[in-house]
C-alpha positions as CSV (number, residue, x, y, z in Angstrom):
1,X,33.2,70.8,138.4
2,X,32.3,73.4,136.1
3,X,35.5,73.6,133.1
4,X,34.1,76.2,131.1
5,X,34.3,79.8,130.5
6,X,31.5,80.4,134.2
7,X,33.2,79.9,137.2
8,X,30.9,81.0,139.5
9,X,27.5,80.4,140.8
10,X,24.6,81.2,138.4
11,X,21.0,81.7,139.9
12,X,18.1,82.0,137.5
13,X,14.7,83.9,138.9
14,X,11.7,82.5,136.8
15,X,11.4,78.7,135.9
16,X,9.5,79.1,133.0
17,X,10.5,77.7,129.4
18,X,13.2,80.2,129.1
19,X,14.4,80.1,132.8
20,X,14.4,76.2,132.9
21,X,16.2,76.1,129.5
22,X,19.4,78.1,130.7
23,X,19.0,76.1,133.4
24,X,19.5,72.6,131.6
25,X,22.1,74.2,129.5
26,X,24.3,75.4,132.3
27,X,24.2,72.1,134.4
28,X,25.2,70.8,131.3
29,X,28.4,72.3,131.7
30,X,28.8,71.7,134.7
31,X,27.8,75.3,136.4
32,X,26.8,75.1,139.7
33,X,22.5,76.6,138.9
34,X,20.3,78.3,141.5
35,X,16.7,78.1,140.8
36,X,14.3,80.2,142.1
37,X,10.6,80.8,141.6
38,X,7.3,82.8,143.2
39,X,5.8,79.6,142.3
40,X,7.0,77.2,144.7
41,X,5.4,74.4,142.3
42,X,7.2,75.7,139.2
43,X,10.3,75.9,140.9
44,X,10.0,72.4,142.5
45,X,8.9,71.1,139.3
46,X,12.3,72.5,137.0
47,X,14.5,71.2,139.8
48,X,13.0,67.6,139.4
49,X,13.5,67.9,135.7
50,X,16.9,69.2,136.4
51,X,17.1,72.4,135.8
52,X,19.4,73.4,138.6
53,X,19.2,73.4,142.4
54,X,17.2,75.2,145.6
55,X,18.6,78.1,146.8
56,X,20.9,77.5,149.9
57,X,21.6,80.4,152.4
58,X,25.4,80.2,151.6
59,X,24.7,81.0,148.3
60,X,26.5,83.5,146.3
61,X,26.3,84.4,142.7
62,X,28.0,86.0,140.6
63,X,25.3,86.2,137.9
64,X,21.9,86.5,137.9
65,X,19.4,85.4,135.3
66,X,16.0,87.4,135.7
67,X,13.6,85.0,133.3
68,X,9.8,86.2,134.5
69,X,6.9,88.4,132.6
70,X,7.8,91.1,131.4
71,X,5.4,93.2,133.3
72,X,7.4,92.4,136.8
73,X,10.9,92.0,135.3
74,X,12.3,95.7,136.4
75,X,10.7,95.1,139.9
76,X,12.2,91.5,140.1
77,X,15.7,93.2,138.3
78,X,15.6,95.5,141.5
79,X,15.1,93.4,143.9
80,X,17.7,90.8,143.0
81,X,20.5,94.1,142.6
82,X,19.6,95.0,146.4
83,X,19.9,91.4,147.2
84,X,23.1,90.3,145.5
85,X,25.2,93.8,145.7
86,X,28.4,91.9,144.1
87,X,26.8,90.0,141.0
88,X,26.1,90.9,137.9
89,X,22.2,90.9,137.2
90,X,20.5,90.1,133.5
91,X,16.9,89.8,132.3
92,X,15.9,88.0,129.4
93,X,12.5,89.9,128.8
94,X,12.0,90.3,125.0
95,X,11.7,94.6,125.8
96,X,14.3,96.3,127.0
97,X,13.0,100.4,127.2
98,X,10.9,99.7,129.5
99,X,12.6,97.9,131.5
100,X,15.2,100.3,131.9
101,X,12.9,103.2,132.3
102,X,11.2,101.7,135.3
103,X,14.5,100.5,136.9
104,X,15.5,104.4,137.2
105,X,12.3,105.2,138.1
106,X,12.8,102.4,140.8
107,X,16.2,104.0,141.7
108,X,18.3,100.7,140.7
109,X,21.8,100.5,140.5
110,X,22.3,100.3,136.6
111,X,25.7,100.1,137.1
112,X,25.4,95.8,137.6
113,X,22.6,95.7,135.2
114,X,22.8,94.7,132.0
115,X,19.8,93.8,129.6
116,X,20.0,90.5,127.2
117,X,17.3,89.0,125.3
118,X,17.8,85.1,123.6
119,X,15.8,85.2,120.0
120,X,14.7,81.9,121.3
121,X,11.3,80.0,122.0
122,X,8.6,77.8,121.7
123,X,5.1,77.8,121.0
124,X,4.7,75.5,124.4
125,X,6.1,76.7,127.9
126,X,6.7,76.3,131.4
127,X,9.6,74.2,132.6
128,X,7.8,70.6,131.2
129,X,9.0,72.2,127.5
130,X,12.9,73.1,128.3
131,X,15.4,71.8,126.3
132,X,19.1,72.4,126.8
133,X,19.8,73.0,123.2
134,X,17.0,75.4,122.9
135,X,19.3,78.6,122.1
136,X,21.9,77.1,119.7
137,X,22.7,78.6,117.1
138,X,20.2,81.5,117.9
139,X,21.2,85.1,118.5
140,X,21.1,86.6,121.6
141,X,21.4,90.3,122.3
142,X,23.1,91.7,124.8
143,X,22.9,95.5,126.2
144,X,25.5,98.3,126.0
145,X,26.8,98.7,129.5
146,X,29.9,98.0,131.7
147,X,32.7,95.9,129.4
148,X,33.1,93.1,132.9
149,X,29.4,92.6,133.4
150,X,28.9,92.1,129.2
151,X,31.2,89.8,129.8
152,X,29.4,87.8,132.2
153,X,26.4,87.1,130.3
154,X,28.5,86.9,127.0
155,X,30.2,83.7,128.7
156,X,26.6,82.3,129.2
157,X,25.7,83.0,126.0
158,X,28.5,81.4,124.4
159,X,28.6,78.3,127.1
160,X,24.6,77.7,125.7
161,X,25.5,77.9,122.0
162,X,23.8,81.2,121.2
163,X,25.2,83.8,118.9
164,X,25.9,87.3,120.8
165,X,24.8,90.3,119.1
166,X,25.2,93.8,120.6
167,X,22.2,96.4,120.4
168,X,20.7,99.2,122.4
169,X,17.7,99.0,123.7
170,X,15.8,101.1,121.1
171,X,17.4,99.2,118.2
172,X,16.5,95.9,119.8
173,X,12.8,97.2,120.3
174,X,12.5,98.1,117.0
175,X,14.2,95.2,115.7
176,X,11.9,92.6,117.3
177,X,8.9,94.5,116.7
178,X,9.2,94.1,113.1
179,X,10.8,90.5,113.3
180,X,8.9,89.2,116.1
181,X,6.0,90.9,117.2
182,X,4.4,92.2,114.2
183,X,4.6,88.3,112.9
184,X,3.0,87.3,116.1
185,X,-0.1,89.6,115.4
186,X,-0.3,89.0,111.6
187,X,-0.5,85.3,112.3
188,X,-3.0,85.6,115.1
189,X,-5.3,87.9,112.9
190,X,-5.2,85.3,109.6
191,X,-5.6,82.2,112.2
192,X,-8.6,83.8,113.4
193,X,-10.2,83.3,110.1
194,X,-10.5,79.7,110.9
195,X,-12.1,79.8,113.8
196,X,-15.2,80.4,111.4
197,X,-14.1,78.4,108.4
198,X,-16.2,75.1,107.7
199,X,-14.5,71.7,108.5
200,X,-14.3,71.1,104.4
201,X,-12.2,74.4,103.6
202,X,-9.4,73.8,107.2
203,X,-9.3,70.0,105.6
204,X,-7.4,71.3,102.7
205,X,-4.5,73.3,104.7
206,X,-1.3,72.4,103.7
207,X,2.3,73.6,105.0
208,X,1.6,77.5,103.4
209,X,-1.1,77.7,106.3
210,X,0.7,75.9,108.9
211,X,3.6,77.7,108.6
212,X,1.8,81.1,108.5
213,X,0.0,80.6,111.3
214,X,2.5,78.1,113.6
215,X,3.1,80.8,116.2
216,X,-0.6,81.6,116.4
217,X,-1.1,79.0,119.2
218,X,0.9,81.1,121.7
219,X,-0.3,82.0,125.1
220,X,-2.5,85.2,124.9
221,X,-1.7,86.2,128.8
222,X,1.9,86.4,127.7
223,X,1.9,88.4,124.8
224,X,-0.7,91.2,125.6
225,X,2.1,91.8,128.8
226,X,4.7,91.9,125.4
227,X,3.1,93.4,123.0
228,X,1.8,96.4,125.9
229,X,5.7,97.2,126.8
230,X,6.3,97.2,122.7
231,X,3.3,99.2,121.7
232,X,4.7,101.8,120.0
233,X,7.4,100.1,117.3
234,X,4.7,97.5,116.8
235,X,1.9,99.9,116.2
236,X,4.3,101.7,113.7
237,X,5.2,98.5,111.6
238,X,1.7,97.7,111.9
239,X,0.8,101.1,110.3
240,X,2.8,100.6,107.3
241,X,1.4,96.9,107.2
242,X,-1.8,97.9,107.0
243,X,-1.2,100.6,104.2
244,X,0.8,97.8,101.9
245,X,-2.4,95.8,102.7
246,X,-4.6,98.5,101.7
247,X,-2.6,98.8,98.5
248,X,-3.6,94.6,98.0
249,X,-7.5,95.0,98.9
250,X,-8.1,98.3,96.4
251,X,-6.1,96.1,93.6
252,X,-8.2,92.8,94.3
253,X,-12.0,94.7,94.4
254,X,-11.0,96.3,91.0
255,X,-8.7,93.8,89.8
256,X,-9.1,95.3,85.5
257,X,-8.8,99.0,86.3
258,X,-5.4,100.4,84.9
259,X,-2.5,99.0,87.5
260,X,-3.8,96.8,89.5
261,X,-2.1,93.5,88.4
262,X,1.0,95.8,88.7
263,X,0.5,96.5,92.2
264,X,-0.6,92.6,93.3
265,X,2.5,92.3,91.4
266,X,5.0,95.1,93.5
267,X,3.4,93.6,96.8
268,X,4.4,90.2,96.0
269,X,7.8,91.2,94.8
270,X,8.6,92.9,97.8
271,X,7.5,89.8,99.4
272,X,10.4,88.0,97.5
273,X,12.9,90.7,98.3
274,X,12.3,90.5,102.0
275,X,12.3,86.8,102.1
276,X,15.8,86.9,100.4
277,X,16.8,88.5,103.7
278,X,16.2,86.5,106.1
279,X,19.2,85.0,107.5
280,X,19.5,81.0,107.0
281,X,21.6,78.2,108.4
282,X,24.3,79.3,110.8
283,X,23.4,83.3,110.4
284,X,24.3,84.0,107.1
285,X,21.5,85.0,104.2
286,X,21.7,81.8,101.2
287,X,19.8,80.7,98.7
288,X,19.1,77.0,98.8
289,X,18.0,74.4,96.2
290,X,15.1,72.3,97.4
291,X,14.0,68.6,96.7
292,X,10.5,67.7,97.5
293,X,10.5,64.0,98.4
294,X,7.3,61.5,98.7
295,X,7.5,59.6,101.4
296,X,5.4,56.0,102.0
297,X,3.1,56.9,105.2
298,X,5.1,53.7,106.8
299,X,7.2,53.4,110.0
300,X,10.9,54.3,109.4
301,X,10.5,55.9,106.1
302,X,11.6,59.0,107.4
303,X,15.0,57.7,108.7
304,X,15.7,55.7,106.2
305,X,15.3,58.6,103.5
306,X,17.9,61.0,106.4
307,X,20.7,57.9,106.5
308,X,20.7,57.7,102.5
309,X,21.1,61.6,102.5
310,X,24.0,61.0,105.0
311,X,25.6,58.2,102.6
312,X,25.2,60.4,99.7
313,X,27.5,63.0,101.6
314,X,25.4,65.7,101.3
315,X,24.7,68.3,104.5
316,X,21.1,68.9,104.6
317,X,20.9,72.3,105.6
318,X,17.0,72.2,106.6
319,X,13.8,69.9,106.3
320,X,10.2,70.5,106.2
321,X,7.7,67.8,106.5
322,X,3.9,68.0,105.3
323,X,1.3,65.2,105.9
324,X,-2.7,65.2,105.4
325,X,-4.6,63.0,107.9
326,X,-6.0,60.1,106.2
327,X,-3.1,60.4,102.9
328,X,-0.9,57.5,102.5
329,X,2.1,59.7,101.8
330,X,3.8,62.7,103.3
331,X,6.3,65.3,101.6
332,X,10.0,66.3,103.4
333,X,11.3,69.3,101.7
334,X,15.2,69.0,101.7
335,X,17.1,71.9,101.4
336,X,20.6,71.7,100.4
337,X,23.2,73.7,98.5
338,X,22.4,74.5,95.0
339,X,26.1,72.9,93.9
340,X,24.6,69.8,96.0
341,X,21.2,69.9,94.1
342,X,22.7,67.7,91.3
343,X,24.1,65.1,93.5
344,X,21.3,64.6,96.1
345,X,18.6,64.5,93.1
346,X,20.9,61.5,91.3
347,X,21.1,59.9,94.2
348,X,18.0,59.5,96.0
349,X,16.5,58.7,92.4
350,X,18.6,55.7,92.4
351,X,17.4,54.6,95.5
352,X,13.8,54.3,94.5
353,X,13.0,57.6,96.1
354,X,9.9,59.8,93.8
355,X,11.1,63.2,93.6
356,X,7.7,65.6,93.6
357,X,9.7,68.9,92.7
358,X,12.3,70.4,92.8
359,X,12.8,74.5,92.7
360,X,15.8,77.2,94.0
């Protein structure tokens, strides 16, 4: 029995990564989850892993989760507002214009629609990757529209963990296109330049690469669909891209001439002051000290270095970890506090640990 803030019956259309996700997060709280698929496969498949249920002919939801490409979502969103004339229908497609302008071309009943969109992912999907805790602590924008249907998927949101923001659908277009999209072609474009690269120069990436060029592994098929309904904010933050970029190639081919270094300079400064503004742990923008650590390339290393951060009493508020093939040591990047710097540093040092670096 479902003891939450989602009473009634949930069904999710698309049992993809995202679909599969709410799924597992729902059922987790005990909501009663519909799953449905064109894929009879990929249906069948999220149900075994637990994702949520068949469809039954008694069912009745009061909410519906529209999780497919975006090039079908409106015409799914449709259909599902014809089928279910009582529930409250969502998508989670990461652009929300178009969707809208094809609904009213479609003649839909915007009335029970309202768009969301979960700032949540990973670079593998389908329903083998869901995770239940996949949208904690993430935000999640929901649409302007009727105050009971927000409500709805607000209750969803909250039940999975998420963080609900309220936007338009022009303000979350633009927003993503800068914060999501854009980085998505940027990192394609500079991972491309391996392809060509010589097995020597890719041997010496380290984490600046990898983490550059993480998201670069994303399916094609998925993102020329995203990208397509986007064009226009991305093309425009592309556009100011590639005249900041320009700016960086003039200054490098005549690197003496009279204000170059100064404008290498300005280009990475703005770097550091958009940086600064990225929010970090639990949404709020923070600076934090960080402690490079060398860890012994030997089984349980890594957890034994976490517990003695634990018994220090320190929260570590993120970790990276870098490790060459063939190296007999790896580096974990703690960050922490800068109050906590002091503390963590003392202590790990008395516990044998080699400190690399350490830097704010």
């Amino acid at each position: 029995m479902n003891l939450g803030r989602i009473t009634g019956q949930v069904r999710i259309v698309g049992a993809g990564l995202l679909g599969a996700s709410i799924g597992h997060g729902l059922r987790a709280k005990g909501v009663d989850v519909i799953l449905h698929d064109a894929s009879r496969t990929t249906a069948t498949l999220a149900i075994d892993y637990g994702a949520g249920r068949a469809p039954q002919a008694d069912d009745k939801p009061s909410l519906v989760i529209v999780a497919v490409p975006p090039d079908v979502t409106a015409e799914v969103v449709a259909r599902e507002l014809m089928a279910w004339p009582q529930a409250t229908v969502t998508d989670v497609a990461s652009v929300k214009v178009g969707v809208i302008d094809e609904l009213i071309a479609l003649g839909a009943d915007l009335d029970r629609y309202v768009g969301s969109h979960p700032l949540a992912g990973r670079e593998r999907g389908g329903a083998i990757s869901a995770r239940a805790d996949l949208f904690i602590g993430r935000p999640w924008v929901i649409g302007r529209g009727e105050p009971f249907r927000r409500r709805a998927i607000e209750d969803v949101v909250i039940e999975l963990g998420a963080i609900p923001v309220t936007m338009s659908a022009s303000e979350h277009d633009d927003a993503v296109a800068l914060i999501s999209h854009v980085p998505q072609v940027v990192a394609s474009l500079l991972a491309h330049r391996l392809a060509g690269a010589s097995d020597a120069a890719v041997g010496l990436a380290g984490q600046g690469l990898r983490d550059t060029t993480r998201i670069a592994s994303s399916a094609p098929e998925l993102w020329v669909q995203i990208l397509g309904a986007n064009a226009g904010p991305v093309a425009s933050v592309l556009r100011e891209f590639q005249a900041e970029l320009a700016v960086a190639i003039e200054a490098l081919e005549n690197p003496d001439a009279p204000g170059s270094r100064r404008a290498l300079a300005e280009v990475l400064a703005g770097g550091n002051d958009g940086v600064a503004r990225i929010p970090g742990k639990h949404g709020t923008s923070k600076q934090f000290s960080r402690l490079v650590v060398i860890i012994d390339d030997k089984p349980g290393q890594l957890a034994r270095l976490l517990t003695e951060i634990g018994e220090a009493n320190v929260n570590m508020e993120d970790l990276r970890l870098e490790h060459s093939p063939g190296a007999q040591f790896g580096l974990a990047e703690i960050s922490v506090l800068p109050e906590k710097e002091a503390t963590l540093l003392s202590e790990l040092e008395a516990r044998g640990w080699k400190i690399a670096e350490t830097f704010a």
